[in-house]
Residue, then its C-alpha position, 0 to 999 in steps of 0.5 A: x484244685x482238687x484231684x478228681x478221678x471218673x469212670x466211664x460207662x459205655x451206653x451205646x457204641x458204633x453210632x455216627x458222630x453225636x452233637x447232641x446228648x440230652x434227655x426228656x420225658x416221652x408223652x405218658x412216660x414217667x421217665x427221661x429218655x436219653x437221646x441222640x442226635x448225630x451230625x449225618x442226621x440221625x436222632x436215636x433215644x435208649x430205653x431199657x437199654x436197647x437203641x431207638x431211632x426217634x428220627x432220621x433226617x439225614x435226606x435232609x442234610x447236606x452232604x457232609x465232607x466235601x465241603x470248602x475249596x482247599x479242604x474238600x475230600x478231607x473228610x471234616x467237615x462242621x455242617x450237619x444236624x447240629x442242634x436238637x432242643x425239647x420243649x418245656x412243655x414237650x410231654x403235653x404240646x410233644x414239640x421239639x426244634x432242629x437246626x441243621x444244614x440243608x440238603x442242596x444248598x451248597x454254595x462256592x463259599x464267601x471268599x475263594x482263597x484262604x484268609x488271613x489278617x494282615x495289621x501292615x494290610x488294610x484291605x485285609x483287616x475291612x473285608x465285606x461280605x459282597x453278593x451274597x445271594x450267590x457268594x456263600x457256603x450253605x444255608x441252615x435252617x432252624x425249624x419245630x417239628x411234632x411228635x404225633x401221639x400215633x407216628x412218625x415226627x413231623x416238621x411243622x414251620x421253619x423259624x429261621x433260614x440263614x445263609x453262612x458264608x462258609x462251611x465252618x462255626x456253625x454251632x454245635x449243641x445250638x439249641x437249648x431252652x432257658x430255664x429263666x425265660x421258657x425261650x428258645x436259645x440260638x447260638x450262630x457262631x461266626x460264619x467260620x473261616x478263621x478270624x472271622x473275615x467280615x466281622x461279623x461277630x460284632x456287628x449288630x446287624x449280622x445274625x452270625x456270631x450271636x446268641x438269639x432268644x426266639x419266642x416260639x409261642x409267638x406265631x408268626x404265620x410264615x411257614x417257610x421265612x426268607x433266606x437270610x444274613x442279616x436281622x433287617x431281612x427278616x419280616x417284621x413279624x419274625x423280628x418281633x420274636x427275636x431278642x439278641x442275649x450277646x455277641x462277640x461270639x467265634x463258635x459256641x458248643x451250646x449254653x448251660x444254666x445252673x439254678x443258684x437260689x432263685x437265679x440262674x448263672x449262664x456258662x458259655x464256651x467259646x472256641x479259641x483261634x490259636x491260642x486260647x479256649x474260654x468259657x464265660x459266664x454271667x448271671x445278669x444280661x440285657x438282651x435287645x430286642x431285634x426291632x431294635x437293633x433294626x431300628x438303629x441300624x436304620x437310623x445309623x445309631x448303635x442300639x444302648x448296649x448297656x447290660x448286653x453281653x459281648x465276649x470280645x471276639x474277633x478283637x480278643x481271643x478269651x483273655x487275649x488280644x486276638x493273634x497270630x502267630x510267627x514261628x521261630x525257627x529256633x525254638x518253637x516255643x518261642x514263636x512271636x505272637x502277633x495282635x491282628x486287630x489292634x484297633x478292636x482290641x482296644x474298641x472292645x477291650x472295656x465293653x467284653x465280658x472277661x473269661x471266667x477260665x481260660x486253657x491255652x493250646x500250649x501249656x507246659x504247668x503240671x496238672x494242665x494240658x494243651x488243649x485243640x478245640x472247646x467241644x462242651x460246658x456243662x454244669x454239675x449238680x449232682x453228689x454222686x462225683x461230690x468233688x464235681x457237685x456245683x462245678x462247671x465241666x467241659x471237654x476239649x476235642x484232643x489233647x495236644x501230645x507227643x506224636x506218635x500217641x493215639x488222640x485223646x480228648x480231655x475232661x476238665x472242670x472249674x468253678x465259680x468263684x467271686x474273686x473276680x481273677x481268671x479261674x484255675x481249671x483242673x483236669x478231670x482223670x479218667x479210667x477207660x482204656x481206648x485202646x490203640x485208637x483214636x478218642x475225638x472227646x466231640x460232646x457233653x451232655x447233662x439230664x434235666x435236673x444236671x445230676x448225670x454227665x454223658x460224654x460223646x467220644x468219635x475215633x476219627x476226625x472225619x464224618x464220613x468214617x462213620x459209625x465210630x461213636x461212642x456214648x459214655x455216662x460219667x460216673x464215680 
């Protein structure tokens, strides 16, 4: 693949950990806004160079940072504002949609030790979610909110109030509008924990680990929705706007579209466990619609999945069968790779959606890395990076390096090609120096018509260090 070399721009410094980076055009502007939505709850917009708050909802937000037994005071932490979406129509009917963790809702989690599969263990490859009602970690809510022509913002309905079994896989970047549909994109994650304990992410009935298409044109005349973790639990009239577009999901950083004559391929990023980061992709789908998948789960049948997306997890890990791993304590780069769920696996191995590339946490080729986490995917249009124009671009956390070296993340990209083999990826070189710090590369963001690339950089792992954010344009 072709060597591509960037600059990065700063646009604005010292914000709080950003989520979310996406432009619209404000009510009687003429041009985009770039705005902001950090993970405390803040949402900033630039003009003229100069930073505005839009909203502030960090009373809102739970507390973020002491989250789960085991890792509480630690700092990370993946709840917060986690997605913020403009409607199509936002410069006449000024609407815009927020997913976020709620204030005072914490729970002591789904599990009160640590969870790891076991293949020589049944108990631990059939775990089931019990007594959720008081056994969870939070609830996130997704609500619309109006920009009023003379004030502040205001929250006008919540769609969906969804409880999580833990603090993690949560979704980042959730949020998105589709160009092909005009519908509100959700995407869940898994519920966290690691290897996805209930699985979830396969179950038809479960919200987690999906994503859901909500007509927000339909009213469903529910001002505040029951607390949910399941689709049957929903009110007929809120299951009547929901269609279900995949599952098999671990945690989504957010879906991108790129137009291509008169369709749209979908890009998909899903977060490895130990081994393997992934991005899909997909043009045609056949979404269900959630009264469906009720009405199955009713008459304990399974709802046609024909043409339904499913990305395989938590049987697979991208191209691989979903493991674990066992060091060896005689060469660490021969630590024995262990399947952790054989039978779905093989369950799932003819119905999931093969990866259109894949990068691995340990990788020695040249030209490649060893990535830690998928944090965006992003399709290019624009010419002014011509050697980027119709690729994908995505980010990846923190580059694995020698210790010792101060933390990087890493710009990469790929595109499509029709030969139906796993796609090469190529990384993506960049010019600024960082200094001695730590770069967390945390977010990706596009405008509207995708001819611009901005990239949200963090120097710390923890959300409770805060103001050490930085915003980059990506340009020639």
């Amino acid at each position: 693949m072709i060597k591509v070399k960037v600059s990065l721009r700063p646009i604005v410094s010292k914000v709080n950990l950003p989520t979310v980076l996406k432009t619209a055009i404000l009510p009687g502007d003429s041009k985009e806004t770039l705005f902001i939505a950090t993970q405390v709850g803040e949402i900033f917009y630039i003009r003229d160079g100069v930073v505005r708050t839009f909203l502030d909802i960090r009373p809102r937000i739970i507390k973020l940072g002491t989250s789960e037994p085991g890792v509480s005071g630690t700092g990370y932490d993946e709840r917060g504002l986690l997605g913020l979406a403009f409607h199509p129509d936002f410069y006449y009917n000024r609407l815009f949609y927020l997913h976020y963790s709620v204030a005072r809702t914490q729970g002591p989690g789904a599990l009160h030790e640590p969870f790891s599969p076991n293949p020589c263990d049944p108990k631990t490859l059939n775990l089931r979610w019990i007594n959720r009602e008081t056994q969870y970690d939070h609830i996130d809510s997704v609500e619309e909110w109006i920009l009023p022509s003379n004030g502040q913002p205001q929250s006008r309905r919540t769609l969906l109030n969804l409880r999580r079994p833990f603090f993690n896989h949560n979704g980042v970047n959730s949020l998105n509008f589709s160009p092909e549909t005009g519908k509100l994109i959700l995407t869940t994650g898994d519920g966290g924990a690691g290897y996805d304990p209930f699985n979830l992410s396969q179950n038809d009935i479960e919200i987690a680990g999906k994503i859901i298409e909500i007509d927000v044109g339909k009213n469903t005349f529910i001002q505040n929705p029951p607390v949910v973790t399941r689709f049957n639990e929903l009110p007929i009239s809120i299951q009547g706007t929901l269609t279900v577009i995949a599952k098999g999901v671990r945690n989504i950083p957010g879906i991108s579209f790129q137009r291509f004559y008169n369709q749209y391929i979908k890009y998909v990023g899903n977060v490895g466990q130990v081994l393997v980061e992934s991005i899909f992709s997909f043009v045609q789908n056949k979404p269900i619609p959630v009264t469906q998948l009720v009405q199955a789960f009713l008459m304990k049948s399974e709802a046609d999945q024909e043409g339904f997306i499913n990305f395989g997890w938590r049987g697979w890990e991208g191209a691989f069968p979903t493991s674990f791993i066992r060091g060896c304590s005689e060469n660490s780069a021969l630590d024995e790779k262990t399947i952790a769920f054989y039978d779905e696996a093989i369950k799932t191995s003819v119905r999931r959606l093969q990866p259109l590339t894949s990068y691995f946490h340990k990788d020695q080729r040249p030209d490649k890395f060893g990535g830690t986490a998928l944090t965006g995917v992003q399709a290019y249009m624009g010419n002014r990076i011509p050697a980027l124009t119709g690729s994908v671009v995505f980010t990846d956390l923190a580059r694995k390096e020698e210790s010792g070296s101060p933390v990087r993340g890493v710009l990469a990209y790929t595109r499509v090609s029709t030969d139906c083999k796993l796609n090469d990826f190529s990384v993506i070189e960049t010019d600024y120096n960082f200094g001695s710090g730590s770069a967390y590369y945390v977010s990706l963001g596009t405008n509207l018509d995708q001819t611009r690339l901005y990239l949200g950089v963090y120097g710390s792992m923890k959300v409770t260090d805060f103001n050490q954010g930085t915003v980059f344009e990506i340009i020639p």
